[in-house]
N, C-alpha and C positions, 0 to 999 in steps of 0.2 A: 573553423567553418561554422557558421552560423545555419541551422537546422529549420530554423520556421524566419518567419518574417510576419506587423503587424498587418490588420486589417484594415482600411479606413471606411470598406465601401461594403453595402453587401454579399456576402459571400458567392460564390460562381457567378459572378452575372456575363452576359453576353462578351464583355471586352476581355475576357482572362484568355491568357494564351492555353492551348491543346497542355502542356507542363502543368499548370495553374487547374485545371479542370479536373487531373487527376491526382492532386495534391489534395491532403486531409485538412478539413476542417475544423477547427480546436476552438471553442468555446471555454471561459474562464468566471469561475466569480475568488473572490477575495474575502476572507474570513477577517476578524481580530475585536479587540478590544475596543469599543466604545462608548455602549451602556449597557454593557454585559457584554459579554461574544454574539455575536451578530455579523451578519451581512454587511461589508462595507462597500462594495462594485461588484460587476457581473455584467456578462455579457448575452444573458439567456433565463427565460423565465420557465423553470418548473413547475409539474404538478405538486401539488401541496406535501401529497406522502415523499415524493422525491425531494423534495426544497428540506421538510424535515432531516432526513438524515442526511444530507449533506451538511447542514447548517452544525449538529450533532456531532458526527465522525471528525468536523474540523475544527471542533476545539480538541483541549490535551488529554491524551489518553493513558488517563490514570492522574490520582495526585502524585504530588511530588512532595518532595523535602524541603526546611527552609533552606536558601541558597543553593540547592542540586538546579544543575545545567544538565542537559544534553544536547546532545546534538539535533541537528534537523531528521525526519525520518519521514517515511514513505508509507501513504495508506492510498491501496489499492481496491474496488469496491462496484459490483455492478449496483445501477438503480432500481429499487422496486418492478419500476414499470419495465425495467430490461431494454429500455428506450437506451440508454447511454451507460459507457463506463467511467469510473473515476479514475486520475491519477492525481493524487496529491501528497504537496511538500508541505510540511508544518516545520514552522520555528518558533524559537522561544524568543518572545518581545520582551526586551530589558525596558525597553521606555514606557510602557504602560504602566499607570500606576497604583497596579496592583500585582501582585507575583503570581506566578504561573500562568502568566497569561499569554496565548500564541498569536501568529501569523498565519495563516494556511491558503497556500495559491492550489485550486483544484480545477485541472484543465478535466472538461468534459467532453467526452469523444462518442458520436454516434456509435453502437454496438456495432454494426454493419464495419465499419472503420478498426474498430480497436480489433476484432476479431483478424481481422485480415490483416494487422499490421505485422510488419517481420520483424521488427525491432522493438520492441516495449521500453527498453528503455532510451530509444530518446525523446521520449517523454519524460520520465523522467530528468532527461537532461534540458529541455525546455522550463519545466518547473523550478529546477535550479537557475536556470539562466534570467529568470524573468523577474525571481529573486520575490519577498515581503512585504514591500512595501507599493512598488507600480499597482495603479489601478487596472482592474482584470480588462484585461481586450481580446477579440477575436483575434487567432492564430490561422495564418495558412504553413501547413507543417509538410514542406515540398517531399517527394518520394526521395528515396535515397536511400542506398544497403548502411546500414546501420555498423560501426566499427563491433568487431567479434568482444566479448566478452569473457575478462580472464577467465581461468577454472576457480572452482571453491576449494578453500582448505577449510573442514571442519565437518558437522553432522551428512553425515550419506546415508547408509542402507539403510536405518531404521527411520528416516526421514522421507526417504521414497519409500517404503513400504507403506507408513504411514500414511501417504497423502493417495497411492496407486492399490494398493491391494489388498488396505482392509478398508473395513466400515466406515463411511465416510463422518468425521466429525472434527471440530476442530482442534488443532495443534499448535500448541506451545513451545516457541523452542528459546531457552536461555543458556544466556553468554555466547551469542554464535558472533564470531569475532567479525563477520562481514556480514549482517543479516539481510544488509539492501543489494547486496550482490547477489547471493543466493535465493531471496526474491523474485529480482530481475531474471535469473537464470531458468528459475519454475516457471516466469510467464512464457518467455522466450520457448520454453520446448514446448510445454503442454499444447495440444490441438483443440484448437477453436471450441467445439465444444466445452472443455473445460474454462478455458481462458475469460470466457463471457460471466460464468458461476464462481472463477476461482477471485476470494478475500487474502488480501493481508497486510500486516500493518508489521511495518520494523522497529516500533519500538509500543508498549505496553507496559503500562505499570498497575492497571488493572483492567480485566475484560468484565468490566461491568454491563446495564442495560445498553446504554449509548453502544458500547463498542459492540454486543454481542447480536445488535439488530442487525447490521450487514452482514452476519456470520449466513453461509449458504451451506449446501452440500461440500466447499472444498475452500477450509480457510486454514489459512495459519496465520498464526502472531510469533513476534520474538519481543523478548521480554529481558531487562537485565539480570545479569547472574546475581545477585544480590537479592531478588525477588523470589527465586528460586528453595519452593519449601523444602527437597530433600538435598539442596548444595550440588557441587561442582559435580559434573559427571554422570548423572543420575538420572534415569527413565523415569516417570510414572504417569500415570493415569490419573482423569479426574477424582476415580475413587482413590487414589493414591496404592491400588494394587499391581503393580509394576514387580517384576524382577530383576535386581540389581546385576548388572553383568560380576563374577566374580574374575580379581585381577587377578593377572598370571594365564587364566586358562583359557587356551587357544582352543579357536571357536566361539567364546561365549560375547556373547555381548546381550546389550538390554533387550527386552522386548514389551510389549502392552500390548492388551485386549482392547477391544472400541468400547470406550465409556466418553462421560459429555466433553472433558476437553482433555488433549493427552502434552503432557507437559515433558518435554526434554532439555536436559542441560551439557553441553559441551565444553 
């Protein structure tokens, strides 16, 4: 079942059916390689400080290795102006001809829409479906209860405490074996107020400037376990003052104070 369908006419005009009228409105542009990373289509013109970090957040996030792949990942992101939210797909373009270079399809959803939407991720699943290469077109993305969302296996309590009950800053989480699940899962529960503030990006190889400008009051990143300065398993803090849970002892697990980014590994 096909979830949006394209545009060809202006969006709500007079002849859209009562269905049609209450259906979301998806505006797209299209990132990649041409003389440099750049804008290659879009269906919607930004203010300046928004067009920047769009243009920004959708190239790749971090370097890479010679020949390291990954997979496609999900960055998630309101606009400066708080006009619009982001949902976008990056992939790694082999055809470009220069290495590291990506694709990134970024459907932009009036705030008003994304806040109120019950399912976050079928957008995400539009973004896949729409796939790297098509040039960005306007989406009507019809209502529709969204299929439920497996459960997570992997980081919990100190991942919601982290993001719920202390100081708000951002989080790190490495090797989380399903990180665009768990993701999707924070957008999906969190209430609207959050949802609108809440960043993150499923894969990071460094939160440098570029990435750390969309950082808000409520971001996480996940990052691969390989990047990971204290290894498998291991809490810490920006400061790297974290305590190590000791194994064996029932009750203990990790914990961290609020310093600038709190990094976990699973």
């Amino acid at each position: 079942m096909r979830w949006w369908r394209t545009l060809t006419s202006p969006c709500r005009s007079p002849g859209l059916s009562a269905t049609e009228r209450l259906a979301m409105i998806v505006d797209q542009q299209l990132h990649g390689y041409r003389n440099g990373h750049e804008l290659l289509s879009g269906t919607i013109r930004l203010p300046a400080r928004d067009q920047d970090l769009v243009d920004r957040l959708s190239d790749i996030a971090g370097p890479i290795g010679p020949g390291e792949k990954f997979a496609p990942y999900l960055t998630c992101y309101p606009l400066p102006s708080g006009s619009h939210y982001i949902v976008a797909r990056t992939w790694l373009d082999l055809t470009a001809p220069r290495a590291g270079c990506v694709r990134t399809r970024s459907l932009i959803v009036a705030m008003s829409d994304w806040t109120g939407l019950a399912g976050p991720a079928s957008l995400a699943r539009v973004a896949t479906e729409a796939g790297p290469t098509d040039p960005g077109r306007q989406l009507m993305l019809e209502p529709s209860l969204a299929p439920p969302l497996p459960p997570v296996e992997g980081p919990g309590v100190e991942l919601i405490e982290a993001l719920f009950l202390e100081d708000s800053v951002p989080v790190a989480v490495f090797g989380a074996p399903a990180p665009e699940l768990l993701a999707l899962r924070f957008l999906t529960a969190i209430w609207p107020s959050m949802r609108r503030r809440f960043t993150v990006s499923t894969f990071c190889n460094s939160p440098g400037p570029s990435r750390s400008a969309a950082s808000t009051s409520s971001s996480r990143r996940s990052a691969p376990d390989r990047a990971s300065p204290t290894g498998r398993g291991a809490v810490s803090t920006g400061r790297e003052r974290a305590r190590r849970a000791t194994p064996g002892r029932r009750g203990s697990r990790p914990r961290c104070s609020a310093h600038p980014i709190r990094r976990y590994s699973v």
